[in-house]
C-alpha positions in Angstrom: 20.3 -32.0 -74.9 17.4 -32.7 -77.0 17.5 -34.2 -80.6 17.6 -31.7 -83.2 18.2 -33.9 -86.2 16.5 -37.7 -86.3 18.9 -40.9 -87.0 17.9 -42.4 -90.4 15.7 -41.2 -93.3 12.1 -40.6 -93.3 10.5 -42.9 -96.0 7.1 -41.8 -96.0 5.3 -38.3 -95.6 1.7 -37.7 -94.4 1.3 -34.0 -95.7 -1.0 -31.5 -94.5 -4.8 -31.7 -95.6 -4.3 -35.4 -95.8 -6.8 -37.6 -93.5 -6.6 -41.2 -92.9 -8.4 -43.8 -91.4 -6.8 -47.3 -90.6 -3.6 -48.7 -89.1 -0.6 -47.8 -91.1 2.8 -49.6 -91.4 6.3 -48.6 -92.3 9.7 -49.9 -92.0 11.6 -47.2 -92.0 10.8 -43.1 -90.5 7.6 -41.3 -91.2 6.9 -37.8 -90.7 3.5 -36.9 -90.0 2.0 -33.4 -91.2 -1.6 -34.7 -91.8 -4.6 -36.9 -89.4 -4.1 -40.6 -88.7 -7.0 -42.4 -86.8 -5.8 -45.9 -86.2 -2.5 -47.2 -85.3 1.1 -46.3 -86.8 3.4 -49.1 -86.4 6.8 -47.5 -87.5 10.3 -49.0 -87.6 12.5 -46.2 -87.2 11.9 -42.5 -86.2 8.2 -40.7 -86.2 7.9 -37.1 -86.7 4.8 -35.3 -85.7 5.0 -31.5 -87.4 3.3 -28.9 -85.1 0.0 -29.1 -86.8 -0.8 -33.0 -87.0 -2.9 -35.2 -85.4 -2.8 -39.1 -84.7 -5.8 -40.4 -82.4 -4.2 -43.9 -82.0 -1.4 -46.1 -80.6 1.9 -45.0 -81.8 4.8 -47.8 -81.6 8.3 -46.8 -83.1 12.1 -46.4 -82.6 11.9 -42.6 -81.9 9.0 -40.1 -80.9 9.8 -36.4 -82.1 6.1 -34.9 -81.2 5.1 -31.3 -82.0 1.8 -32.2 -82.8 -1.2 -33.7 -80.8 -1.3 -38.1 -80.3 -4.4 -39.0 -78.3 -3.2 -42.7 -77.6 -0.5 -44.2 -76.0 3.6 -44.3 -77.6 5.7 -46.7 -77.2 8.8 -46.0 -78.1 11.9 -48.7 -77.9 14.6 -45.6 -77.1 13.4 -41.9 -76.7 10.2 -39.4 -77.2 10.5 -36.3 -77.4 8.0 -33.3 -76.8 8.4 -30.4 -78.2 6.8 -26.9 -77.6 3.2 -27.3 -78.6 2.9 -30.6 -78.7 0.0 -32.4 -76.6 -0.3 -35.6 -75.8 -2.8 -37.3 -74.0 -1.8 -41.2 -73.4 1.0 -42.8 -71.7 4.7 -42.9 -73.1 6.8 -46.0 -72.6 10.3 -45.5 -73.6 13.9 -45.5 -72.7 14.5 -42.0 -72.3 12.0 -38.6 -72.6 12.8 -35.4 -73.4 10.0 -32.6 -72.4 10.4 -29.3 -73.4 9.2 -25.9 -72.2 4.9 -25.1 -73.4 4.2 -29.0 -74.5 1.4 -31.0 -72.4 1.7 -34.1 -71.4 -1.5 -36.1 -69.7 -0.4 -39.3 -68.9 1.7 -41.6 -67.2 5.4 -42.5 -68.1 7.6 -45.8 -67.8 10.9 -45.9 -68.3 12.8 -48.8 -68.8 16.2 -50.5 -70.0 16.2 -52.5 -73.0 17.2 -55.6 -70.7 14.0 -54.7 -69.1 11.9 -54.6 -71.6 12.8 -57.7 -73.2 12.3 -59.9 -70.2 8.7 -58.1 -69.8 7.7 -58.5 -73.1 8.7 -62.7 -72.9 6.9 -62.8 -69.4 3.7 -61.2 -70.7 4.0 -63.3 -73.9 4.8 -60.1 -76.2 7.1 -60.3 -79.2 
């Protein structure tokens, strides 16, 4: 069943109309209603509303996508698509929901946290 309510509270909002340019961090959820060009480094949960638009890489807790990423996600548990959304980039995660209507052009690898920790010490990676 997908994830109609996000664990923990969004700290910082990117609202409509609002364009930026550079590499953005936050340590706790962000909801994203606006344009980001550059990366978004976020700590818990990333919202993308239907209408927003991130042309970067995307590293976070939790995807919930209903807008358009043209970069890669890489998220430590799930990512979600929703109806609309489009995402062109690959999607590392745990688990991945896709819904009904969302585009998806990429690749996918899904992993178990045990995994992913021993890849990330072999390939030197925090």
């Amino acid at each position: 069943m997908p994830k109609s309510q996000p664990e923990g509270k969004l700290d910082t909002v990117i609202g409509p109309g609002t364009v930026v340019h550079g590499d953005l961090r936050v340590t706790g959820g962000l909801r994203l209603d606006g344009q980001v060009e550059g990366k978004l480094d976020v700590g818990e949960t990333f919202l993308a509303g239907p209408k927003s638009f991130l042309k970067g890489e995307l590293r976070c807790r939790d995807a919930v996508i209903a807008g358009r990423i043209e970069g890669n996600i890489l998220a430590r548990e799930s990512a979600e698509l929703q109806a609309g959304s489009h995402v062109l980039g690959n999607i590392e995660c745990k688990g991945l929901v896709v819904q009904r209507d969302s585009f998806f052009h990429g690749n996918c690898i899904m992993s178990r946290a045990s995994e992913r920790g021993s890849q990330s010490q072999t390939n030197g990676s925090p």
